[in-house]
C-alpha positions, -999 to 999 in steps of 0.1 A, spaced: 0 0 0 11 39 -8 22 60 22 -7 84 19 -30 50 24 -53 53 60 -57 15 62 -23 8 57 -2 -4 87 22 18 101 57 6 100 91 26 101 107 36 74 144 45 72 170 63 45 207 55 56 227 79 39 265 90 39 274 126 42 304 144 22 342 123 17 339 94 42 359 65 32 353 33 18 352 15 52 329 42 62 307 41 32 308 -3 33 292 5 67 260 24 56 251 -5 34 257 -32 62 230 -6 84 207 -5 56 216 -43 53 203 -44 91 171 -24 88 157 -46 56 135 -48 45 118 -14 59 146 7 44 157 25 12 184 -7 0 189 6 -36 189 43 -25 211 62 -52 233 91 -35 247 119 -50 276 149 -35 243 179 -44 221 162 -17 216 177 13 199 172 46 165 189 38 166 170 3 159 140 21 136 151 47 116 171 19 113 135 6 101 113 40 71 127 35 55 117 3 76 80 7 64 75 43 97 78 55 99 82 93 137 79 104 172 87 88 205 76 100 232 103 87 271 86 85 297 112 79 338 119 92 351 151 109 386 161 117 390 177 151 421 184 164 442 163 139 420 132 149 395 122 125 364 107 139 331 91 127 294 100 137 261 88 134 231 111 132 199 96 141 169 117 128 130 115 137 117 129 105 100 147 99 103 171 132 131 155 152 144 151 176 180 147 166 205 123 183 242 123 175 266 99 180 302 92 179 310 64 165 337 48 187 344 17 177 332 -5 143 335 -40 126 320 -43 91 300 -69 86 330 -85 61 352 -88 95 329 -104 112 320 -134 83 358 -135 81 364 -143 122 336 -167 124 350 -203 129 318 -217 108 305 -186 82 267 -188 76 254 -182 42 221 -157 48 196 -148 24 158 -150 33 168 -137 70 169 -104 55 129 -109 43 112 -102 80 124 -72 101 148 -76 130 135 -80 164 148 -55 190 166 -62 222 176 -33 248 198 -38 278 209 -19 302 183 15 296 165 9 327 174 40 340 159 75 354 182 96 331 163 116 298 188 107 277 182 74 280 148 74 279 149 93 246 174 66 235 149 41 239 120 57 229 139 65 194 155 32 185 122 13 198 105 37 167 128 20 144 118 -11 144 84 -25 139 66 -30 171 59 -70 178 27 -80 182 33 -115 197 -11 -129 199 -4 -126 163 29 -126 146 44 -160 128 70 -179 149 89 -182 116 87 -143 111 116 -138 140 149 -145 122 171 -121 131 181 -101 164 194 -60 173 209 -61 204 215 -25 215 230 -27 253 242 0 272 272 2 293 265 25 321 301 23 330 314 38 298 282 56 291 282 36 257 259 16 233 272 -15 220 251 -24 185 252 -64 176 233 -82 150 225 -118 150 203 -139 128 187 -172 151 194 -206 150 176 -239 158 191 -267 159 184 -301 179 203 -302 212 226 -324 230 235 -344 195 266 -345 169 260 -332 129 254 -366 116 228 -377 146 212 -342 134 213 -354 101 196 -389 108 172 -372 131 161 -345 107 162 -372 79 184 -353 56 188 -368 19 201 -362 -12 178 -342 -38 157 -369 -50 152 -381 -16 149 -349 6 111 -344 -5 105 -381 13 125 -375 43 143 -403 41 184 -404 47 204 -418 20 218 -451 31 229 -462 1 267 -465 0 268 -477 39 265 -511 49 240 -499 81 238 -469 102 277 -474 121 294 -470 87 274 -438 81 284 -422 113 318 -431 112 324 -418 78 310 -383 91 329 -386 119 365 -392 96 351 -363 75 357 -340 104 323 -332 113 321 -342 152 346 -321 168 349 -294 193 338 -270 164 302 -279 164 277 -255 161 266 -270 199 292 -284 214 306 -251 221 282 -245 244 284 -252 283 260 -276 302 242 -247 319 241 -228 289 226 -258 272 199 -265 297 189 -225 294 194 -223 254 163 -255 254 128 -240 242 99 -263 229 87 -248 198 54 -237 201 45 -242 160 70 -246 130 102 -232 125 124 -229 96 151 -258 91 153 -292 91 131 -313 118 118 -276 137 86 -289 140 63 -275 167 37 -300 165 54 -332 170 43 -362 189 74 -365 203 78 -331 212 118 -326 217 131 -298 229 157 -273 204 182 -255 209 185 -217 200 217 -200 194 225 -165 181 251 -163 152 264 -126 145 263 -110 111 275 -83 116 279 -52 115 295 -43 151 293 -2 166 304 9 199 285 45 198 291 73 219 262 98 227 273 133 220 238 151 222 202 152 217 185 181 206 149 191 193 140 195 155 165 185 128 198 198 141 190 234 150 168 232 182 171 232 218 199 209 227 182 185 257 213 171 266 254 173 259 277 148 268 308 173 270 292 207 277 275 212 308 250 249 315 237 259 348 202 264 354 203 300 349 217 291 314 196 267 303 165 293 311 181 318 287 184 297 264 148 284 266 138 314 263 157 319 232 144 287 214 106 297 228 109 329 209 128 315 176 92 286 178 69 316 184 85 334 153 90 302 134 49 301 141 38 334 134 56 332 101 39 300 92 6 308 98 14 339 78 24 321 48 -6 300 51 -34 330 55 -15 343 25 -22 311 2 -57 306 11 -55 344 3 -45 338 -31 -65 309 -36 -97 324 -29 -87 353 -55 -79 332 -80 -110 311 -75 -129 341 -73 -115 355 -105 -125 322 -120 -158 321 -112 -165 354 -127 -150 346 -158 -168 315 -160 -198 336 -152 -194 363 -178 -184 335 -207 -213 314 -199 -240 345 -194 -226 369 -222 -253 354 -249 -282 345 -223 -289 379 -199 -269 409 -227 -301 431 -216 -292 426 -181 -259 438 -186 -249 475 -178 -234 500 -207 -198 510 -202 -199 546 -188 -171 569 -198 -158 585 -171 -150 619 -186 -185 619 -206 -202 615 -172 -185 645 -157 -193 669 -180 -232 657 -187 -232 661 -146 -213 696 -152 -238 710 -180 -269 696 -158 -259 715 -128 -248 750 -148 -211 743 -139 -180 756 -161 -165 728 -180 -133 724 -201 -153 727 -233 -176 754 -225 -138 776 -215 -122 767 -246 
């Protein structure tokens, strides 16, 4: 459904754009954001150097649009640094970060001991976890207020258990004053058992046989020779996707699925009913993000809170005061520019009414109509009525 549909649900929207010269690493990095925030997001979003800030915001509007994350690279002090810009559009507020720390979502494929192929993760939206943003602070409650906004809300009476694929864990360190960003897609897999048990459990075959469910025997004398030919192929050893895991991480990871999940042998609705085990893999990308400030609008309002600058009460009431007077004037000059459109539209309707009016009643009502009057005529008939000199009667 279009944006400007009423019935149509409402789910974030996001642009993740670059700003100015930032790098190849730092450009690789919007993509594996946008990557994150499929498939509610711009992916294919074309960028060019003439695009500015308002460009985009003038934009949200007609495409839905409700959030933009802003990448760019400063230079202070000989130091180069990279921030993240995290924009409610189409009013604000504005948060900015610092980006302190990042791993592209390359480097992380590349230091996993067992790289996962994705593809249909990316099909459902990510579900959101927060740590850690318990507190009294208004910073952090306008933390979580924002990035809960960016994701679609769950609503667990009626979503698909198949749906939740991937995870955005944003936890906060309250120690650094931090926010560490993870990405994970889920795994199921049967607990407590080796790859080929799996295997013989879930029934996997070749492609002829796969539709049956039946496991391909076939060059084995009986089961032994099956398991110990996985087993020589290198597949039970300490690099298993489960055996990595402790025994009382094992005994927490065990859910019952409640209905069916995607892979082999996640089904919720068994007789038998065994329990599965459900493990996080990272995709990447990795952020450790700073908060520098939050501030109304779309960078230009009252800052609500600074990490490094700190005013005193009598400050931050000037201030106010300032930002209450650039709103009122900001207001006075809107309604002004809207009393004068409606202005011009009602004279412009008006003039077209009448010209409609004379067009169509020219033909129809010409004894109605009035005889043009000369004005100079009129003065001197009223001049010669009322015995008063005129500029003919002088001559």
């Amino acid at each position: 459904p279009s944006a400007t549909d009423p019935n149509a649900p409402k789910v974030p929207k996001s642009f993740v754009v670059k700003s100015g010269t930032v790098g190849t690493s730092v450009a690789q990095l919007t993509k594996d954001v946008r990557k994150v925030l499929e498939p509610n997001t711009a992916t294919r979003l074309k960028e060019r150097k003439a695009n500015r800030l308002r460009d985009y915001v003038s934009m949200s509007g007609p495409l839905g649009v409700t959030h933009l994350a802003r990448a760019e690279r400063s230079l202070v002090e000989g130091t180069t640094t990279v921030n993240l810009r995290l924009i409610r559009l189409p009013r604000g507020p504005t948060l900015s970060f610092k980006v302190l720390r990042y791993s592209l979502a390359s480097d992380v494929l590349r230091m996993a001991r067992r790289p996962r192929a994705v593809g249909r993760e990316f099909a459902e939206a990510p579900l959101l976890i927060l740590s850690g943003f318990g507190g009294e602070d208004k910073q952090l409650k306008l933390m979580t207020t924002v990035f809960q906004n960016l994701f679609p809300p769950i609503h667990v009476q009626t979503m698909a258990l198949s749906s939740a694929r991937r995870v955005v864990l944003l936890s906060y360190n309250s120690t650094t004053r931090t926010v560490d960003f993870r990405h994970f897609v889920i795994q199921v897999r049967p607990v407590g058992v080796s790859k080929p048990i799996r295997k013989l459990i879930a029934g996997k075959a070749g492609a002829a046989t796969r539709a049956k469910g039946v496991l391909d025997l076939s060059r084995a004398d009986d089961i032994s020779d099956y398991i110990l030919r996985q087993e020589q192929m290198g597949f039970v050893t300490s690099d298993s996707e489960m055996s990595d895991m402790s025994d009382q991480d094992e005994k927490r990871g065990k859910v019952r699925l409640a209905a069916d999940y995607v892979g082999r042998g996640n089904r919720g609705r068994g007789v038998r009913g065994e329990k599965r085990a459900v493990r996080l893999v990272e995709l990447g990308p990795r952020m450790e993000l700073g908060l520098v400030k939050i501030e109304e609008g779309i960078g230009e309002g009252e800052v609500l809170f600074h990490e490094m600058v700190h005013k005193t009460n009598r400050e931050a009431a000037e201030l106010a005061k300032v930002h209450a007077a650039r709103r009122k004037l900001a207001a006075e000059r809107r309604a002004e520019q809207e009393a004068n459109v409606a202005k011009k539209k009602a004279l412009s309707s008006k003039k077209g009414k009448s010209a409609s009016k004379e067009d169509g009643g020219e033909e129809e009502d010409d004894d109605e109509l009035e005889p043009e009057v000369d004005d100079e005529e009129a003065e001197v008939t009223y001049a010669r009525e009322h015995d008063l000199p005129v500029a003919s009667d002088e001559e």
